[in-house]
DOLOBA-301970 format. One record per residue (C-alpha): x negated, y, z; residue in one letter. Coordinates in pm, whole numbers, plus 50000, padded with zeros to 5 digits. Layout:
      c1      c2      c3   type
       X       Y       Z      A
...
//
This chain:
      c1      c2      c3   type
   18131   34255   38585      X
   18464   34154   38484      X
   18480   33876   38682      X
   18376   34053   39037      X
   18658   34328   38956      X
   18921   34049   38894      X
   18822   33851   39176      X
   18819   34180   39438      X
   19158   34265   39282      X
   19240   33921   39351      X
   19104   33925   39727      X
   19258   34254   39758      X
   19601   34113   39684      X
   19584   33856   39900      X
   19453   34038   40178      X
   19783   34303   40167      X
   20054   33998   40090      X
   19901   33814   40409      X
   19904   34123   40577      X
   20243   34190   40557      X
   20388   33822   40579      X
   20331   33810   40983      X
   20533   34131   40970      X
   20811   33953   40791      X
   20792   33625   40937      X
   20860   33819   41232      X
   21149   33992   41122      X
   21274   33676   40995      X
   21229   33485   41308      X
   21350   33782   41551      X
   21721   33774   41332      X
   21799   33403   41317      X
   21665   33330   41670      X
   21983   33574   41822      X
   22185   33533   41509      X
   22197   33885   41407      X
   22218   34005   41070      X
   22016   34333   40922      X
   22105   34504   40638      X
   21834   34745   40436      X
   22038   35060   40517      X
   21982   34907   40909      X
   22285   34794   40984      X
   22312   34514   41182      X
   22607   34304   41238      X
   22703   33918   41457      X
   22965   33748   41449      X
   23124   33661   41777      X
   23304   33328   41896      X
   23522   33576   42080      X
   23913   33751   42070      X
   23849   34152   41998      X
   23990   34242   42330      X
   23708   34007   42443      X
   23423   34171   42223      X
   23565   34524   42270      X
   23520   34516   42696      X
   23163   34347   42669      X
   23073   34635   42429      X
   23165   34901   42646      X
   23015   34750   42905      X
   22689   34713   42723      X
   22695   35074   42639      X
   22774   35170   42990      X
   22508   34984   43110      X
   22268   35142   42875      X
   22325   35481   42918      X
   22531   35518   42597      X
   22863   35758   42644      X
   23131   35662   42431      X
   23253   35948   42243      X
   23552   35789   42050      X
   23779   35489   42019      X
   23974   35457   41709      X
   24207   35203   41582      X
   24133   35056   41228      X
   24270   34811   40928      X
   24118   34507   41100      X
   24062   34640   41424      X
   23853   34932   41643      X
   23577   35181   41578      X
   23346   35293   41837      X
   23188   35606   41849      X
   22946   35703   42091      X
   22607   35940   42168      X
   22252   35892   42298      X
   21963   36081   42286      X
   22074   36274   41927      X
   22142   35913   41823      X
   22506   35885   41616      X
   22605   35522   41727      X
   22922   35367   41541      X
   23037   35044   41612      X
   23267   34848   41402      X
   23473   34569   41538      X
   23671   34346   41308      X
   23914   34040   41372      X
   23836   33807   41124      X
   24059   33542   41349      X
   24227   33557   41665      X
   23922   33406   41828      X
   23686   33534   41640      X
   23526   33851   41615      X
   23252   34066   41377      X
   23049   34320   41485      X
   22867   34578   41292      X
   22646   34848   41462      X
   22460   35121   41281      X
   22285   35370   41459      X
   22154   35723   41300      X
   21910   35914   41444      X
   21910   36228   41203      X
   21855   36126   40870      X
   21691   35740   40969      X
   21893   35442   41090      X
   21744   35274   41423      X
   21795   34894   41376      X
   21646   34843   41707      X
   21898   35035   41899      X
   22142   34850   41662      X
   22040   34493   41729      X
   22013   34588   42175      X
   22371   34684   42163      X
   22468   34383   41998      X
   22262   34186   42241      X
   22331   34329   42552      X
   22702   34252   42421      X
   22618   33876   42377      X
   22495   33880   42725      X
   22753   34023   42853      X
   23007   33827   42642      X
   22794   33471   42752      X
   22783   33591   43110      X
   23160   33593   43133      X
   23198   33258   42972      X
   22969   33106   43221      X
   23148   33259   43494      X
   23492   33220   43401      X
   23371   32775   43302      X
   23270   32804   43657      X
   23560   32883   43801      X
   23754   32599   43598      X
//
């Protein structure tokens, strides 16, 4: 008897760790693959290869292009805070110099009291398209 409850506990374990592991596998794979970082509190961030000015156009841009209206631009320490609406969505975006060519971007995106890391993580790629776009374009004129 003993036996047949450890071993369905057993099976039972398994069953929900394999369950889950394609689940984070995925999230795994989906962040490295574009190089964006998630936090727990969903907040996602990427560092860019990019000047600010650079970062800040393509992220307008991106919003523009998705529907996003930008609410407010502010100056900070290290460099701008955007502020912007969608869909009773609070969207703050964070960008930071870290060099003169190089930029970090943090996103976080509330939707009442939950964080949408998907909304988070399009921004930031629509940016990098945008941003990658432009460097193709501008190599081709060279």
């Amino acid at each position: 008897m003993r036996t047949t409850v450890a071993m369905s506990v057993a099976t039972l374990g398994a069953v929900l760790l394999a369950a889950c592991d394609p689940l984070s596998l995925t999230v795994f794979g989906v962040g490295t693959a574009t190089g964006v970082q998630h936090t727990l509190s969903g907040i996602t961030y990427k560092t860019f290869t990019a000047p600010l000015p650079r970062v800040r156009t393509a992220t307008i841009s991106s919003l523009n292009h998705m529907g996003i209206k930008v609410a407010a631009r502010e100056k900070t320490k290290d460099g701008e805070l955007i502020k912007a609406t969608a869909s009773e969505r609070e969207i703050e975006i964070e960008l930071d110099a870290i060099t003169p060519g190089t930029t970090r971007m943090r996103a976080s995106v509330r939707n009442g009291l939950f964080m949408d890391g998907a909304t988070a993580t399009e921004i930031i790629l629509q940016t990098e398209r945008i941003l990658s776009h432009r460097k193709a374009a501008s190599a081709g004129r060279e």
